[in-house]
C-alpha positions in Angstrom: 127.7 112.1 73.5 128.9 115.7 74.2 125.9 116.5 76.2 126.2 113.1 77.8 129.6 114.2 79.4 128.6 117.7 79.8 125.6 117.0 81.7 127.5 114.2 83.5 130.1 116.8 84.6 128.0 119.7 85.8 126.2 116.8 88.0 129.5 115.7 89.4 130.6 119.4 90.1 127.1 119.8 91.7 127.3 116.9 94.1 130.8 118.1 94.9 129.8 121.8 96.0 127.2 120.5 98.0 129.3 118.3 99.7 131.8 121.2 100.4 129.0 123.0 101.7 128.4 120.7 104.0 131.3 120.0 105.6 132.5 123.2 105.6 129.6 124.7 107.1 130.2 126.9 110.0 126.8 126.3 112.1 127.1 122.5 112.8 123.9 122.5 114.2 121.3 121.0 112.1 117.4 122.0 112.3 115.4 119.7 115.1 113.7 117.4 111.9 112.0 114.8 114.5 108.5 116.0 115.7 109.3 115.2 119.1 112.5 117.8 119.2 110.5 120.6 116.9 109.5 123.2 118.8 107.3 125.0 116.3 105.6 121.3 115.9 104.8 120.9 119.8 103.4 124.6 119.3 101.2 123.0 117.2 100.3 120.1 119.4 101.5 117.6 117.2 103.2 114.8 118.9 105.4 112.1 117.7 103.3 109.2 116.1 104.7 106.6 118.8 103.9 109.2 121.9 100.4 109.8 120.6 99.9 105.8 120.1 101.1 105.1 123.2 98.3 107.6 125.0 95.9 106.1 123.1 96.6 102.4 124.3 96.3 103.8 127.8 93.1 105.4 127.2 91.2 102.7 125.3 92.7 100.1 129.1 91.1 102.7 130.9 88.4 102.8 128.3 88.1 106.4 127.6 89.0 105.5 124.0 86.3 105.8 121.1 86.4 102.4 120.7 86.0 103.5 116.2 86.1 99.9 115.0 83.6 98.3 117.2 79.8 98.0 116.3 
């Protein structure tokens, strides 16, 4: 049981310093975490999954699409 509540203590003061951390954190800024916003990602050139979708549906109306599952 003494490990129990031990363990169940250091958890609780865990969660509470990151939470401090947190809110108490000078920068407020937090790092772009959406593709379309990452610059490092559109170095890349990878897109956001709905941007890329969305060029494909005009390619395969103007039928420059692969066409993949079709015989």
């Amino acid at each position: 049981m003494t490990v129990f509540l031990l363990s169940l203590g250091l958890l609780a003061v865990g969660i509470t310093v990151m939470s401090l951390v947190v809110i108490v954190r000078k920068r407020s800024d937090f790092s772009k975490f959406s593709v379309g916003h990452n610059r490092s990602m559109k170095d890349r050139g990878i897109q956001c999954a709905g941007k890329e979708e969305k060029m494909l549906h005009k390619k395969e109306k103007n039928g420059n699409s692969c066409h993949c599952g079709t015989t």
